[in-house]
N, C-alpha and C positions, 0 to 999 in steps of 0.2 A: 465660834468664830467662823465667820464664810470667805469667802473669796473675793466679793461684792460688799466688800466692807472698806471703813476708813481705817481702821486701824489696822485692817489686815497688809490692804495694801501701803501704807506710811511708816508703818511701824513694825509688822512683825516680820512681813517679805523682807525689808531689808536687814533687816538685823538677823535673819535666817540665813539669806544667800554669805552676810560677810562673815557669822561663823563657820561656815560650812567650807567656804574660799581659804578663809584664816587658817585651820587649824591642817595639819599633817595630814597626806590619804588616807592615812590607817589609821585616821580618827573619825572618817569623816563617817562612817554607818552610825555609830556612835553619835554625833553632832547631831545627824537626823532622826536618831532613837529620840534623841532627849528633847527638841524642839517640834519633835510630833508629838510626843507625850503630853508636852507644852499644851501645844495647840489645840489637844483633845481636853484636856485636863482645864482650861480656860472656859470653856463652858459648863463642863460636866464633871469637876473634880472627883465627884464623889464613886462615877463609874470608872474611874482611872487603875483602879483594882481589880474589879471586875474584868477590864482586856488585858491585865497585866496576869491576872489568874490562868484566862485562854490561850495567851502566848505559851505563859511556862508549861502550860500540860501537855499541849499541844507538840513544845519542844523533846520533854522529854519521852514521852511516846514514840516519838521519831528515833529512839535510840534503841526501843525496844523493836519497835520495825525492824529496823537494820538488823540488828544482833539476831535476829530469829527468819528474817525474810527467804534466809536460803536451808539454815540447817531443822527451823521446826517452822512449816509459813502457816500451820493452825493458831500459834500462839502470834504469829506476826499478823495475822488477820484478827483475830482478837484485840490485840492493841491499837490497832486500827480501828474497830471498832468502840474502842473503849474512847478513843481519842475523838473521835465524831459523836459519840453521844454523851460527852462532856459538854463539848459548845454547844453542838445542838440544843443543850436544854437550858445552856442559858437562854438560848436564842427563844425558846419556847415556853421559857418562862416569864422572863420581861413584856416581850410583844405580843403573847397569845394567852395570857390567863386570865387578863378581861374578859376575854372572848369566851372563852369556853369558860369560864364561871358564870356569865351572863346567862348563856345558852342553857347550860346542863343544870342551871335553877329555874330551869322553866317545867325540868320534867318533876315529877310527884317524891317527893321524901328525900330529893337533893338540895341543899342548901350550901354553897361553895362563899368563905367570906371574901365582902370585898375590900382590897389592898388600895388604900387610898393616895397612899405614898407612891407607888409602885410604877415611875415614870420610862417609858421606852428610851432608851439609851440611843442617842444617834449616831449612826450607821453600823448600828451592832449586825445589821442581814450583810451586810459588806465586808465587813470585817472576819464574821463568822465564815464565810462564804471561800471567803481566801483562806483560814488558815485551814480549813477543811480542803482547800486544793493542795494546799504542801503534805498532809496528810495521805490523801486520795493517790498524787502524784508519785509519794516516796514508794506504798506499800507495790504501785506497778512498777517499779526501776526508769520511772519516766525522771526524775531526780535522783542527786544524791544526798545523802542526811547532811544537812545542813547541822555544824558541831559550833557553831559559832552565834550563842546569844544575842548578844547583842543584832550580829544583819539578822537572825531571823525576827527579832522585834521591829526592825527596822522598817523589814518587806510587809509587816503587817501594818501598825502605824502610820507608812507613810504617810504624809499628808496629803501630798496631793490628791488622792486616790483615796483617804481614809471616810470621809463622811459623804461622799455619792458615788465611788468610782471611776475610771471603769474596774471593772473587777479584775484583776489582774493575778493568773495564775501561777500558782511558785514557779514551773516549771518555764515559762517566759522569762523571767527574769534571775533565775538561778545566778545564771554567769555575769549576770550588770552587778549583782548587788558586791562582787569584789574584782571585778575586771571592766567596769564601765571606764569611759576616758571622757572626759568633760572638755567640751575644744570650744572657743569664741563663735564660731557656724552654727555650733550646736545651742549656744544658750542664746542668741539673737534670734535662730527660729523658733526658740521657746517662748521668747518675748515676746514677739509676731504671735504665734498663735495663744497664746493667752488675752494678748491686747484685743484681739478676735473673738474669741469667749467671752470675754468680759462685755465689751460693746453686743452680742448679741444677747445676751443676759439682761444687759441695763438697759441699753436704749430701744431692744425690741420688745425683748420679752416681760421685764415691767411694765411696759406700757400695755402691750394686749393684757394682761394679767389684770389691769385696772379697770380695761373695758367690758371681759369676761365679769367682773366684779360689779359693776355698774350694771350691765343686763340681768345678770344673774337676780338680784336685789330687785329689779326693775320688773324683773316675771315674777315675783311674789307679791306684788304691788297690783301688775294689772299685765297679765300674761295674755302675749300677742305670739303668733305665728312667727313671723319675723322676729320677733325678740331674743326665742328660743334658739333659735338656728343661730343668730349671730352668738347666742350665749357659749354655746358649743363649738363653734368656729374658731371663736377667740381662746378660747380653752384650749383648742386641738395644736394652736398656730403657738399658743404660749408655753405647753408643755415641752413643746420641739426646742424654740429658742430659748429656753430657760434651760432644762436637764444637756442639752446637746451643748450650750453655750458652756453651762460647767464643766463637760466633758475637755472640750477645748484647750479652758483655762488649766484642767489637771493634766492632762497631755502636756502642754505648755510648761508647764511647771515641772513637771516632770524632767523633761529633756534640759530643762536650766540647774538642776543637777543630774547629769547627764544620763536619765531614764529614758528609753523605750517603749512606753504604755501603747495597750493592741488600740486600733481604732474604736467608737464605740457607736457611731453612726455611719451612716453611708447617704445622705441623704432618702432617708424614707419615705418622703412626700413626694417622690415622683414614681413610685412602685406601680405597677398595673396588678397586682396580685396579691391578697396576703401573705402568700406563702412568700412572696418577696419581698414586702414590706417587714417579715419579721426577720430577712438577712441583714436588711439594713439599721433599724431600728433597735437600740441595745443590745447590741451588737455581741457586747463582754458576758449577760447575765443567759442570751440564748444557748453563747457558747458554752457556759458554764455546767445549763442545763442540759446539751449534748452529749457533753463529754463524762460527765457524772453523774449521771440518772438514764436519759435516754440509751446509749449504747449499752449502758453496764446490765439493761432492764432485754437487751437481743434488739432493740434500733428497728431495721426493717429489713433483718435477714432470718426473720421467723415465720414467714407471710404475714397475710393484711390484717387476721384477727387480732395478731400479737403486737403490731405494729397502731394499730388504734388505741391499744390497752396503754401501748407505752405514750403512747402520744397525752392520751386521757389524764396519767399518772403527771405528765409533765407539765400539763397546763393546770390542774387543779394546784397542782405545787406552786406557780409562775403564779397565779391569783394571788396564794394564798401569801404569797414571800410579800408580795407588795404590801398585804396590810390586813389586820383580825379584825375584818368587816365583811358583811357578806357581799357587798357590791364586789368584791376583789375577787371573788369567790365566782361569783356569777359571771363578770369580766373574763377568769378563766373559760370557762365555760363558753361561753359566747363564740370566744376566739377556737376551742377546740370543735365547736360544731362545723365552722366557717371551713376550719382547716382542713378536716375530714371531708367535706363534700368536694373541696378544691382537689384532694387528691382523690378520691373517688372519681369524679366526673367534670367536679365545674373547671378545672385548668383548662381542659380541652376544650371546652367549648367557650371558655373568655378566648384561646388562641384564637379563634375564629372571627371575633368584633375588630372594628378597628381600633388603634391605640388608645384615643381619646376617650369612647366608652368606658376601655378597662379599668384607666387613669381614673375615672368618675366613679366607677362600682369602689375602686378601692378605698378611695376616700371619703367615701360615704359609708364605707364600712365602719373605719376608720374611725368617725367623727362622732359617730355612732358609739361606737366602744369608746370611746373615752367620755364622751355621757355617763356611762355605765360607771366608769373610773373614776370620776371625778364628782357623782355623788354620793357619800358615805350613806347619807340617809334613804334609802330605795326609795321608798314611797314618793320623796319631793324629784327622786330621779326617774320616776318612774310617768309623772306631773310635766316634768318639764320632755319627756320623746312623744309621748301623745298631744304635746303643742306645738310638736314638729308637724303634725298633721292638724292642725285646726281644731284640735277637741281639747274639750273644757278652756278654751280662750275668751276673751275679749273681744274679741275681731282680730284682724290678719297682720293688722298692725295698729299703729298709731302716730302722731305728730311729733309726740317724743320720739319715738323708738325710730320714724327716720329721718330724726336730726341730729341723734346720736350716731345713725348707720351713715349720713352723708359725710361727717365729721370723723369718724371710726376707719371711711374706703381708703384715702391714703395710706393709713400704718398698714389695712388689710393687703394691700396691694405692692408695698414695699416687703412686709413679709414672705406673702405670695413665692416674689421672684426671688429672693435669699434665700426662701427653701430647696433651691434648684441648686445646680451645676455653674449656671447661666453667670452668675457675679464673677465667681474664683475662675471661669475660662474665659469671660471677655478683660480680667484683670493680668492673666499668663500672658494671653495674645501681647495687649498692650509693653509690658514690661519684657517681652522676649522682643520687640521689636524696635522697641528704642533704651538703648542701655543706660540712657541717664535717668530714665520713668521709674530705676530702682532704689533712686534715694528717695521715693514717695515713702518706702513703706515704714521706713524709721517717722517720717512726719504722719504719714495717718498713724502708727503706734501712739507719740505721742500725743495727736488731737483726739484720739479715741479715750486714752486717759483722762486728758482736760475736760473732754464730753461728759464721761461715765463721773469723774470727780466731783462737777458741776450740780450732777442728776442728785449724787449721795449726798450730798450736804445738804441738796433744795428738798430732798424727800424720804419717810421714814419707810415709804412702801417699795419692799423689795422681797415679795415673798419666794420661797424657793420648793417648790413641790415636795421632792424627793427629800429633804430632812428626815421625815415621816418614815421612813426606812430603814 
């Protein structure tokens, strides 16, 4: 089940928010244990064991933490570890055995069978990811052991937050999950920003998605210069308003029973830098990688040798979470060479262009690497960046290709300006200055509903990237 569904929104949200309103405070982690279980278990019944397994070891490890953290911390580091490389291998078992059985039977006298059944669980890197921060978090006294099952299932499961994020770490939400206050302010601007996610999800970001899909289709037919470039444009413009729109919705939801989810975007499409583009950009999963591998590996208080090493470590990992393919892998990569030169030398000398240029270099970086991302199969991703420059094409374009770009420039150019600032600060001005322009935003909630409800009934295509995770 998604977010961007009918029955999510007709049927299971409302019947979620009136148990959850319905029953006693001190039911109510409870409530959400059991209708995120739901909600997970509604797709994928069968792995409902399998996070129910993660939770409980998870949990009780946490007890071994605590019990030894001050009088023996060899064996509280051991449990610690014992408890990280429990999930970890489910994690490395589901998502990555393909992978390296594919691989490791290429070399001579290995032969690994292949599991035919053996389907990636969705949002097992997410889920994994958190209960390994309650973990991570307890063994520093960054929390405290959490003795009460039920919230710690809770903070795991969540829904909103369970099958894309953002990642949200124990230690953020330690004190919500039994001292949060749920107030009418609080679940109207939940509303608000979900209504906001949802509309950039459906009405933007399926629609480039379809465009992306049309070119894409269209460069294996008869690959043009132009084709390509648009192929990856719409790709770059639809991964934003898709994963950030979901973001939105789960913040949003969040706060409608009365969570605090960390930001997970900053707008990233106005960065002049990579190095800034990845402040902004996934916001949850860079912090995640900071806080739990980068610093714990000496950060960049070791000098520059050791500081590239961790850097190296951190994006081969960043590839690799995304997905057991090597484009993910390369993607890593890509990004860590870029990163390395920008701290090396290239920031200093992008300070020196005017803004406009930097603004260009990044997004052509950018656009670039998610080429890389977004084709699983190298070779045909490798097909479509060399028709970024006119090799091996058809010519520079075609009749098709710009009748589909003349027809394609409005949504290009309405996304364009939502990936800015520009909308949410010409919308404050307006509403800080005339106090009745605030009953719009209950009417655009609702016509944004009507819109998005209208899209799902008329159409089946609503794909959502990040599943795959």
């Amino acid at each position: 089940m998604v977010f961007s569904s009918l029955i999510f929104l007709f049927a299971y949200l409302p019947l979620t928010l009136l148990i959850y309103y319905a029953v006693p405070r001190r039911w109510r982690n409870l409530a959400l244990f059991a209708v995120s279980l739901f909600f997970y278990g509604w797709g994928e019944p069968v792995y409902l064991f399998l996070m129910v397994v993660s939770i409980t070891t998870a949990y009780l490890f946490g007890f071994l933490i605590e019990k030894y953290r001050v009088s023996n911390p060899g064996r509280a580091k051991a449990a610690m570890i014992w408890s990280l490389a429990i999930n970890l291998s489910f994690l490395l078992f589901f998502k990555y055995y393909h992978f390296f059985a594919a691989n490791l039977s290429l070399l001579p006298f290995v032969e690994l069978p292949v599991l035919k059944n053996l389907e990636l669980p969705i949002g097992i890197s997410f889920y994994t990811f958190q209960i390994m921060s309650y973990t991570i978090d307890l063994y520093r006294r960054d929390c405290g052991l959490q003795k009460n099952y039920v919230s710690f299932g809770a903070y795991v499961t969540l829904f909103p937050q369970l099958i894309a994020g953002p990642i949200v770490r124990y230690k953020d939400v330690d004190e919500q999950l039994t001292q949060r206050r749920e107030s009418i302010d609080h679940f109207a601007a939940g509303v608000t920003r979900f209504s906001v996610g949802l509309a950039k999800k459906i009405l933007v970001g399926d629609m480039l998605a379809a465009g992306n899909e049309y070119f894409k289709s269209l460069g294996t037919l008869e690959g043009t210069t132009v084709g390509a470039w648009m192929t990856i444009i719409l790709y770059t413009l639809h991964l934003y308003y898709d994963f950030s729109g979901y973001s939105d919705m789960a913040i949003g939801l969040g706060k409608m029973f009365g969570f605090r989810f960390p930001e997970n975007f900053n707008y990233p499409y106005i960065s002049k830098s990579i190095t800034e583009f990845w402040r902004r950009w996934h916001i949850s999963l860079s912090t995640w990688f900071r806080e739990y591998v980068y610093i714990p590996l000496g950060g960049n208080r070791r000098g520059e040798v050791i500081r590239y090493r961790n850097m190296a470590v951190v994006w081969l990992l960043t590839g690799f979470w995304h997905g057991a393919n090597w484009n993910f892998v390369l993607w890593g990569v890509y990004y860590l060479v870029i990163l390395i030169a920008e701290k090396a030398f290239l920031l200093r000398a992008l300070e020196k262009l005017p803004a406009f240029f930097r603004h260009l270099y990044t997004m052509v970086i950018v656009t670039v690497g998610f080429l890389i991302f977004s084709f699983v199969d190298v070779g045909e991703g490798w097909r479509c960046f060399t028709a970024l420059f006119g090799i091996g094409v058809t010519g520079f374009s075609s009749s098709v290709v710009w009748y589909q770009l003349l027809h394609t420039l409005p949504l290009l150019l309405i996304a364009a300006v939502g990936a800015t600032p520009l909308p949410r600060k010409c919308f404050e001005i307006v509403t800080a200055r005339f106090e009745k322009t605030k009953l719009l935003i209950p009417i655009l909630c609702l016509l944004s509903l009507i819109l998005c409800t209208a899209y799902m009934v008329d159409s089946t295509f609503s794909p959502f990237a990040y599943t795959q995770f």
